[in-house]
C-alpha positions as CSV (number, residue, x, y, z in Angstrom):
1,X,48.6,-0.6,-14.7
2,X,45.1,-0.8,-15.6
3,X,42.4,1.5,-16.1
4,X,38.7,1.8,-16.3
5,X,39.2,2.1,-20.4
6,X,41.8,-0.9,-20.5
7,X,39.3,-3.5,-18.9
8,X,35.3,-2.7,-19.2
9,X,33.2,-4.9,-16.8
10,X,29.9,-6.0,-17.8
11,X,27.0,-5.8,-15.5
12,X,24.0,-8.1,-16.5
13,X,20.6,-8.4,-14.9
14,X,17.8,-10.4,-16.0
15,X,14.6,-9.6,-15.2
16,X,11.8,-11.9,-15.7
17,X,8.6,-10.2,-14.7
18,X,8.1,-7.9,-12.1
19,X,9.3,-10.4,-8.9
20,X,12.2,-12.3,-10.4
21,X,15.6,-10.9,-10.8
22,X,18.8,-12.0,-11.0
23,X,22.0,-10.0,-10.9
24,X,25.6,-9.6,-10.3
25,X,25.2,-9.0,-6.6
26,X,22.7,-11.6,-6.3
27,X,25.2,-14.3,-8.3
28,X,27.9,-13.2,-6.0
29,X,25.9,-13.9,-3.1
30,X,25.4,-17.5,-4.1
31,X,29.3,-18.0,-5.1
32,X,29.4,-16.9,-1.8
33,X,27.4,-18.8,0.0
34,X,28.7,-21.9,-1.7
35,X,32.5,-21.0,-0.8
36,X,31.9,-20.1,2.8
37,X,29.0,-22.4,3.5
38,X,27.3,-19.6,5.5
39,X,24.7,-16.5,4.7
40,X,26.2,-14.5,7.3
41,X,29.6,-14.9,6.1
42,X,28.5,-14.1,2.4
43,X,26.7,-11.1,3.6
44,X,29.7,-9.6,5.6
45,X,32.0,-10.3,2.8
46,X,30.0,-8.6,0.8
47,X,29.4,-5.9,3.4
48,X,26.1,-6.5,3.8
49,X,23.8,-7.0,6.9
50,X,22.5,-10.5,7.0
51,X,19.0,-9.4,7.3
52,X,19.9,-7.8,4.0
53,X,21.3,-11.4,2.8
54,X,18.7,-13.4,4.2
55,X,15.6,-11.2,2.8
56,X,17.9,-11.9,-0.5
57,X,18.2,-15.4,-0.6
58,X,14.5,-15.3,0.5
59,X,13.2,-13.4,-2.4
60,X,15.7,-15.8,-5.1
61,X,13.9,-18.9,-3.3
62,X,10.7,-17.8,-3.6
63,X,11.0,-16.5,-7.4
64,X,12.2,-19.7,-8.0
65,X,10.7,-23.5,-8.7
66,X,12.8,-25.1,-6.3
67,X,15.0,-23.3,-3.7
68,X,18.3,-22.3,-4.6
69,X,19.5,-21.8,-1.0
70,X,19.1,-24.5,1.9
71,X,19.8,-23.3,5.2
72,X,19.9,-24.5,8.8
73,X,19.4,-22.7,11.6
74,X,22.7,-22.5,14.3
75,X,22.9,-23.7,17.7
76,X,25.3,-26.2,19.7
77,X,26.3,-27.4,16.2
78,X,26.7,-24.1,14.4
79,X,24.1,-24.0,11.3
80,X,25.1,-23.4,7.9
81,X,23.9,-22.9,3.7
82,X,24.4,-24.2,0.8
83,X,23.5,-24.1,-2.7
84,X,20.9,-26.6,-3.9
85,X,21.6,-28.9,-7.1
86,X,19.2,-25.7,-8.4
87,X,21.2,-23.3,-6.8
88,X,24.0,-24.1,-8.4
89,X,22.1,-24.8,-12.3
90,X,21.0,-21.2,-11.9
91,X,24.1,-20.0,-11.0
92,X,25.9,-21.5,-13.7
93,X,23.5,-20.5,-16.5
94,X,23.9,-16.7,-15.2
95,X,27.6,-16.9,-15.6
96,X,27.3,-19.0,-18.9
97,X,24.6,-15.7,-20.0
98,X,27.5,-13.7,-19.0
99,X,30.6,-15.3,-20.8
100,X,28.3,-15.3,-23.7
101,X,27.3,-11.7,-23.8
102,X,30.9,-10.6,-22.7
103,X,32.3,-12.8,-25.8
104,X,29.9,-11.8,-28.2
105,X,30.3,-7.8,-27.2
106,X,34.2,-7.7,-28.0
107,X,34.1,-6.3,-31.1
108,X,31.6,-3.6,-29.9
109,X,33.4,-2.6,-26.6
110,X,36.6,-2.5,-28.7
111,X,34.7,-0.2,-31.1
112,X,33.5,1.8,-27.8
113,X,37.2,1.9,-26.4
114,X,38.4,3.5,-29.1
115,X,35.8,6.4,-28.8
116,X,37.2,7.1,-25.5
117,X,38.7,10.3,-24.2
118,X,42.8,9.5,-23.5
119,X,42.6,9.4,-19.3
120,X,45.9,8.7,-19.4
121,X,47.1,12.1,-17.8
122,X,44.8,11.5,-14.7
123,X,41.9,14.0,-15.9
């Protein structure tokens, strides 16, 4: 069984200036997108509206160089999304940022764990 204590998450967001962010929710979103090929699919799985996904992938696109996100509209042949060679470089070097912080924060979050109250009777 495991507990909030026994596995600590870490949330990281990067903010460079005051337009450009990038977070967990906003990775996620692109893992999604590249899995299901679809914005309104990685918006519903993440149980968000796909005005809220598309305003999203918008805002990443516009913050940076080069989209991240290339989209085409549906129709008879259904449209789709992808990640761009970008996309996916961005992607991967918010996940390498997180492996690295999460790595180098053991010994600190160890030191934290054991500064915990005992939850283990449920209160």
């Amino acid at each position: 069984m495991s507990d909030a204590a026994s596995d600590p998450r870490l949330r990281l967001r990067l903010v460079f200036g005051e337009l450009a962010m990038l977070g967990p929710g906003k990775a996620q979103l692109l893992e999604l997108i590249r899995d299901r090929g679809s914005i309104s699919a990685a918006g519903r799985a993440m149980g968000m509206s796909y005005k809220r996904a598309w305003s999203l992938v918008e805002e990443m696109n516009a913050a940076f160089r080069t989209p991240l996100v290339s989209s085409s509209r549906g129709g008879v042949q259904g449209g789709g999304a992808a990640l761009t060679e970008a996309g996916a470089t961005v992607l991967g070097h918010y996940r390498a940022i997180e492996a690295a912080a999460l790595a180098a924060g053991v010994p600190h979050i160890a030191a934290l764990r054991g500064l915990l109250r005992d939850m283990s009777d449920g209160k």
